[in-house]
C-alpha positions in Angstrom: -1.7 -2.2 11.7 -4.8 -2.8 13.9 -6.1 -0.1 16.2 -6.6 -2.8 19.4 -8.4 -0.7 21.1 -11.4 0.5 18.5 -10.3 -2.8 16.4 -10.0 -0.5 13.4 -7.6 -1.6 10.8 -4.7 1.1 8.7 -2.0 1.0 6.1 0.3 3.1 4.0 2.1 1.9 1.4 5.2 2.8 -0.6 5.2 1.8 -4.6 8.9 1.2 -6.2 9.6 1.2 -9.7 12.9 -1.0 -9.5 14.2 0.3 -12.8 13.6 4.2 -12.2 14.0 4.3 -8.1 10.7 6.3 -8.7 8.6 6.0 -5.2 4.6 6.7 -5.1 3.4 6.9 -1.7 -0.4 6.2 0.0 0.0 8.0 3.0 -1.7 6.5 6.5 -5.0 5.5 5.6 -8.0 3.4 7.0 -8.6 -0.1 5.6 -9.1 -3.8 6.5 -8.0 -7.1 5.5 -6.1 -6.8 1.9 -7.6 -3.2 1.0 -3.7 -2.2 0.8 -3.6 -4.1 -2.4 -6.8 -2.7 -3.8 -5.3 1.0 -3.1 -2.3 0.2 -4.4 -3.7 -0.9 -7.9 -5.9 2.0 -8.0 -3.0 4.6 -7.5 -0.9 2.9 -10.0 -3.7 2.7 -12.7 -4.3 6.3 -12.4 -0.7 7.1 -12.6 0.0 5.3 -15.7 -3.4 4.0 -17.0 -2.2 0.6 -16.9 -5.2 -2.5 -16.4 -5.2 -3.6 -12.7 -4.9 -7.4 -14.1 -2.1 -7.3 -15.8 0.0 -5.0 -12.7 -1.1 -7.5 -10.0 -0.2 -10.5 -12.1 3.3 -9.5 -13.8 4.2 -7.0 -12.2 4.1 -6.7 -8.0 5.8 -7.9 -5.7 4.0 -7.7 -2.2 5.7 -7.4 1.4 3.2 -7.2 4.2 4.3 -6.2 7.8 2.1 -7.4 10.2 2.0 -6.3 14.1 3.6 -2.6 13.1 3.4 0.2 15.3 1.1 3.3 14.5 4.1 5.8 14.3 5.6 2.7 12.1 2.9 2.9 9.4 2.7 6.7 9.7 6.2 7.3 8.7 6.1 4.6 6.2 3.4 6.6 3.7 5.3 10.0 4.5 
């Protein structure tokens, strides 16, 4: 989501193990371009110490909304 007015760029992002229905959550948060996927990896190697390589290779499976509304992205990462 892009702030248009101070051109600052945000994202949450929700994390879904498929086989658990476990959901991690990175609540609203500042970052540009694809810094959602470097967040992601980082939240997911500290929850189960896993190598970043091998989680953005094998195992993720990426959906990126563009255009969203603030309260949109907010409410996402809640």
């Amino acid at each position: 989501m892009e702030d248009t007015i101070n051109g600052n760029t945000y994202h949450s992002v929700r994390i879904t193990n498929i086989k658990t229905k476990e959901e991690l959550k990175i609540p609203f948060t500042y970052g540009y371009g694809e810094q959602y996927k470097s967040n992601t990896l980082n939240a997911l190697c500290k929850k189960d110490n896993t190598s970043k390589f091998s989680l953005y290779h094998d195992f993720i499976y990426w959906i990126d909304e563009e255009n969203c509304l603030m309260k949109d992205v907010k409410r996402w990462g809640k």
